[in-house]
C-alpha positions as CSV (number, residue, x, y, z in Angstrom):
1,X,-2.8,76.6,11.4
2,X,0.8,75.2,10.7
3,X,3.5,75.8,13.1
4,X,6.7,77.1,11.0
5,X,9.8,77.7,13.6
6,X,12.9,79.3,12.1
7,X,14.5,79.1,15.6
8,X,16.9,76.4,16.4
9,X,15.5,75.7,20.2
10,X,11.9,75.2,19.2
11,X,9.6,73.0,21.9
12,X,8.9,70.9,19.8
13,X,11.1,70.4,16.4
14,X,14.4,71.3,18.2
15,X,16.2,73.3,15.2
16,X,14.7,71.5,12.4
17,X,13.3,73.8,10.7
18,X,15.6,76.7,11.5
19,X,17.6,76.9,8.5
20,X,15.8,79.0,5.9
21,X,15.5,76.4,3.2
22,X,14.2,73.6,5.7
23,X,11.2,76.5,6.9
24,X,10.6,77.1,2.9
25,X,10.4,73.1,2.3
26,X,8.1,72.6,5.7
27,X,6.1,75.6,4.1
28,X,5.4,73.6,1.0
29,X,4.5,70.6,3.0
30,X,2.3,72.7,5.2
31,X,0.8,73.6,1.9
32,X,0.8,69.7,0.1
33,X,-1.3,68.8,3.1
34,X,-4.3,71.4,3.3
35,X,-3.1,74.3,6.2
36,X,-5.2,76.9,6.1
37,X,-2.8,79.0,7.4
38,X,0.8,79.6,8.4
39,X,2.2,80.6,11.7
40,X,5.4,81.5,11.7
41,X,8.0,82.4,14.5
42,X,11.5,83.3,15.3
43,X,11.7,83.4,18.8
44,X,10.5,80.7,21.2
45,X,8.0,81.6,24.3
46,X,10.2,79.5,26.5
47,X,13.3,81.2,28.1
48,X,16.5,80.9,26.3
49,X,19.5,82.5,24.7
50,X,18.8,85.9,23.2
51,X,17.6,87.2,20.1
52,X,18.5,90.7,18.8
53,X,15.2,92.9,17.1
54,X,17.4,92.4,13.9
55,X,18.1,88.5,13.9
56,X,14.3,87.7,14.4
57,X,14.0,89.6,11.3
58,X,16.4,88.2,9.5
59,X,14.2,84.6,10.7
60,X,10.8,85.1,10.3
61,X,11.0,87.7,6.9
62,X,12.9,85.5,4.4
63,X,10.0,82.8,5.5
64,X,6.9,85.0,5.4
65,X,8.3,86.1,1.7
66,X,9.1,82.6,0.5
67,X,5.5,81.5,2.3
68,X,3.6,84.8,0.5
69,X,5.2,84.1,-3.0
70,X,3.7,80.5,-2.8
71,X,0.6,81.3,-1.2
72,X,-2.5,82.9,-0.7
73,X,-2.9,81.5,3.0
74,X,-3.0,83.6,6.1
75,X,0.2,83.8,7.2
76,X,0.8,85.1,10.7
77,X,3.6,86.1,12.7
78,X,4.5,84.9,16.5
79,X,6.5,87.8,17.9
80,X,5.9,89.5,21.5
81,X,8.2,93.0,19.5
82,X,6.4,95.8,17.3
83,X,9.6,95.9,15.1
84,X,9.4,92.2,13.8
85,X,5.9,93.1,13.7
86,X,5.9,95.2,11.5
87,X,8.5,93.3,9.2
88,X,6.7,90.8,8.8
89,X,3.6,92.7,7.5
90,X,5.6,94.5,5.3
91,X,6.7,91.5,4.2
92,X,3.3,90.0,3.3
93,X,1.8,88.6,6.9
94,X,-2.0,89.2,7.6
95,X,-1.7,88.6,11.2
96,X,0.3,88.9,14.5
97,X,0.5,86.1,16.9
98,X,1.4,87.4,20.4
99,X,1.8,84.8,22.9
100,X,2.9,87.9,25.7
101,X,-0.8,88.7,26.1
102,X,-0.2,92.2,25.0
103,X,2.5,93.2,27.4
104,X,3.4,96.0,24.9
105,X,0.9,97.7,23.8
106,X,2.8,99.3,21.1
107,X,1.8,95.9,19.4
108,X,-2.0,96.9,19.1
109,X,-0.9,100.1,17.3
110,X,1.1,98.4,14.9
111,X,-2.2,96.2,14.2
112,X,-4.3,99.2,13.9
113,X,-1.9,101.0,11.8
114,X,-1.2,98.6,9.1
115,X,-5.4,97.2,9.0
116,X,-4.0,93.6,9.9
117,X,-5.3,91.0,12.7
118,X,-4.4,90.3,16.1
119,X,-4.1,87.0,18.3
120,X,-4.1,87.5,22.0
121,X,-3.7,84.9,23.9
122,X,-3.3,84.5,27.5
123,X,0.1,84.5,29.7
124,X,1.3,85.8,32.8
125,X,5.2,86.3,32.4
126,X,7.2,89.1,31.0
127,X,8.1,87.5,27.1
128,X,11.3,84.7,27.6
129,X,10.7,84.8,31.5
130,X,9.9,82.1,33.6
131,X,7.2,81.8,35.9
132,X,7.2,78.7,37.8
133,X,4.3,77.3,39.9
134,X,1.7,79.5,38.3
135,X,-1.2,79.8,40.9
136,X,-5.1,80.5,39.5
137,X,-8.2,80.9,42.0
138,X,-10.1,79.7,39.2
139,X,-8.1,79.4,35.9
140,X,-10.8,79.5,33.4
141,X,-12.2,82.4,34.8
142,X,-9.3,84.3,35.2
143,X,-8.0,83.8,31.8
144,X,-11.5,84.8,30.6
145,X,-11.1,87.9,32.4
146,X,-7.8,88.5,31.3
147,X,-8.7,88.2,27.8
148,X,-11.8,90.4,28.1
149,X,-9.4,93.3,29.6
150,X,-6.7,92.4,26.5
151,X,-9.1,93.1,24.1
152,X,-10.6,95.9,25.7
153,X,-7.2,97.7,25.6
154,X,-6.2,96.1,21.6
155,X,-9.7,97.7,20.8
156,X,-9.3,101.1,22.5
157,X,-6.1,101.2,20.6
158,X,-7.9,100.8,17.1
159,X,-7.8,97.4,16.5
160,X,-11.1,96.8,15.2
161,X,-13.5,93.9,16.9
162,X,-13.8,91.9,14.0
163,X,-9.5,91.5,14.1
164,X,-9.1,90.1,16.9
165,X,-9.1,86.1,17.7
166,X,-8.1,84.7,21.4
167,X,-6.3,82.2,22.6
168,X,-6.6,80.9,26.5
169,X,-2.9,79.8,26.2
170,X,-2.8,76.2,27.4
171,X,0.5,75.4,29.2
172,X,2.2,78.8,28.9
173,X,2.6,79.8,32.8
174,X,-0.4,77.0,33.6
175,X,0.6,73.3,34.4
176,X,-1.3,70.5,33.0
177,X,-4.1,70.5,35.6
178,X,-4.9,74.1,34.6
179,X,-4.7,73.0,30.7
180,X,-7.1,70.0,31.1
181,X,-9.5,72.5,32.8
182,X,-9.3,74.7,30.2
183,X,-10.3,72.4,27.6
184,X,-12.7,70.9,29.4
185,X,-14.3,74.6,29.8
186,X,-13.3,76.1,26.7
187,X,-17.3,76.9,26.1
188,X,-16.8,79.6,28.6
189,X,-13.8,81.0,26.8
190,X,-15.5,80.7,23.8
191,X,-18.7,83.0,24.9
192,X,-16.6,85.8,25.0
193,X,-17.7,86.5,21.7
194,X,-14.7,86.2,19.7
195,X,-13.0,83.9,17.2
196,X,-10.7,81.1,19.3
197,X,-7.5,79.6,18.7
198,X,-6.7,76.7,20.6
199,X,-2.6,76.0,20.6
200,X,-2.3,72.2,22.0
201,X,0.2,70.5,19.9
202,X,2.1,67.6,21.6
203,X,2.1,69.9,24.8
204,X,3.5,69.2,27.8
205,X,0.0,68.7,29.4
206,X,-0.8,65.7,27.1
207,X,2.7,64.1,27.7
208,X,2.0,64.2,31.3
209,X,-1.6,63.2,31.0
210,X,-0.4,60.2,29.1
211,X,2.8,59.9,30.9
212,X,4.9,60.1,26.7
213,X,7.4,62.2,25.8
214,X,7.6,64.7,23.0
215,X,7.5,62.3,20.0
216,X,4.9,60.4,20.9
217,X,1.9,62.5,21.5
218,X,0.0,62.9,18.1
219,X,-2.7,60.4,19.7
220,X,-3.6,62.9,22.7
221,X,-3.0,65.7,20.6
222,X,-5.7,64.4,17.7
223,X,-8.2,63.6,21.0
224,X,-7.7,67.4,22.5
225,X,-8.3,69.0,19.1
226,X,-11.4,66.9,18.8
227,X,-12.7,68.2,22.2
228,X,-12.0,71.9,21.6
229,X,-13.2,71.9,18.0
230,X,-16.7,70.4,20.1
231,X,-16.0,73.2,22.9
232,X,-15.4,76.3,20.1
233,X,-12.3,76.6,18.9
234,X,-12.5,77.3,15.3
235,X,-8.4,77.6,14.6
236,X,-6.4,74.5,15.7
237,X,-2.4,75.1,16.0
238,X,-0.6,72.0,14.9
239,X,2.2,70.6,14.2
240,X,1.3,67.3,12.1
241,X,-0.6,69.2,9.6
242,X,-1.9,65.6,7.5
243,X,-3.0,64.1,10.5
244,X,-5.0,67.3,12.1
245,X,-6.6,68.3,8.9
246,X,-8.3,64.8,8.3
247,X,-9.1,64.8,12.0
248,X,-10.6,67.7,11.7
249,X,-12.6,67.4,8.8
250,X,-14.1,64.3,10.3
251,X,-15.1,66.0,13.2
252,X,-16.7,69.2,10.7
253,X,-18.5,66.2,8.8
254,X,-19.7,64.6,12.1
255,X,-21.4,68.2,12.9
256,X,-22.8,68.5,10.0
257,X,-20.8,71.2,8.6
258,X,-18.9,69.8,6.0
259,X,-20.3,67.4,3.8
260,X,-18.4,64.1,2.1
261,X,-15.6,64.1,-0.1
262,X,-17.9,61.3,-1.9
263,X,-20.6,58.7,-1.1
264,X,-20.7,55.3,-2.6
265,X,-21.1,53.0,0.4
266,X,-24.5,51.5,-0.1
267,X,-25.5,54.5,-2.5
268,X,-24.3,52.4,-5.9
């Protein structure tokens, strides 16, 4: 999955794909190298300045058109509002990526209604609130149980089983000790029996681990994909699309479940 931010104070690319033609061109590069699928967002989880209904529209639409005119990818949608929501389905996405956890509801009905997919990951704040020094008994097994009740409540609203996908949520309202235990556990996520997304990209959990700051951890990120893919996850969330896709394919290959591009190495 390839991270596409129209917003110009993303975590991680800081504006540079907020202007509509740069999100077209990191589309087609997202595209040159192998994504699967598209994720694309106009609204950061962080706090920050706000963002009318209309101008996260105006963001993510323009994109999901440009991204469904060159593409037969999934294309998703991170929004936490059933009005951009729907947009962007109208507009051509298959999926909504909702980093709230469900706060609203509403957001389930919009699945059901239009026959698209869901993403539920956990988080513990209100959208764009902080929520500092997050405090878990046991943080895999309260996300776990979070999840089950988010589903439980998507589901009773319509949204069919086989639509949903989950997402523990590593660093949002956890800090890194929480994130490296839920990688380290992510089989016990992964037994609750549905599809999981695991959204690690140069996160703030690796740059403390390894002490490196925003630009410089492809090497931790690479090493946390490989140990989720190993722990369930079956959708990675990344930024450096080239460098995750051969990663991953190397790990599918070491697994058994993707054979070689070609074999000549002591074969001719």
């Amino acid at each position: 999955m390839a991270i596409i931010n129209r917003t110009p104070d993303s975590f991680h690319d800081q504006g540079r794909t907020f202007a509509l033609d740069k999100a077209l061109i990191a589309v087609e590069e997202a595209l040159h190298n192998n994504a699967d699928w598209l994720d694309i967002g106009g609204v950061p989880f962080a706090p920050g300045p706000p963002v009318t209904i209309d101008e996260e529209i105006n963001r993510v639409v323009p994109v999901i058109e440009g991204a469904r005119a060159r593409t037969d990818a999934v294309i998703s949608v991170e929004t936490y509002r059933p009005e951009v929501a729907r947009a962007a389905f109208a507009a051509g996405a298959d999926v909504l990526n909702n980093t709230s956890g469900l706060h609203d509801p509403a957001l389930a009905d919009v699945v059901a209604e239009t026959n698209t997919s869901l993403i539920i990951t956990h988080s513990l704040a209100d959208p764009r609130t902080s929520y500092p020094r997050p405090e878990y008994t046991d943080v895999v097994t309260e996300v776990a149980d979070f999840l089950r009740q988010r589903i439980t409540l998507a589901e009773n609203r319509g949204v069919p089983p086989n639509r949903i996908i989950i997402d523990p949520g590593h660093d949002l309202n956890k800090n890194t000790h929480h994130s490296l235990d839920l990688t380290r556990r992510l089989p016990e996520i992964a037994e609750i029996g549905y599809p999981l997304l695991v959204a690690v990209s140069n996160k703030d959990f690796i740059g403390e681990t390894l002490n490196q700051p925003q630009e410089n951890r492809i090497e931790g990120t690479l090493a946390t994909l490989v140990v989720s893919i190993l722990g369930g996850a079956r959708i990675v969330r990344v930024h450096d699309i080239n460098e995750a896709r051969q990663t991953v394919n190397m790990t599918e290959s070491i697994l058994g479940w993707r054979p070689p591009t070609y074999t000549r190495h002591n074969i001719v």
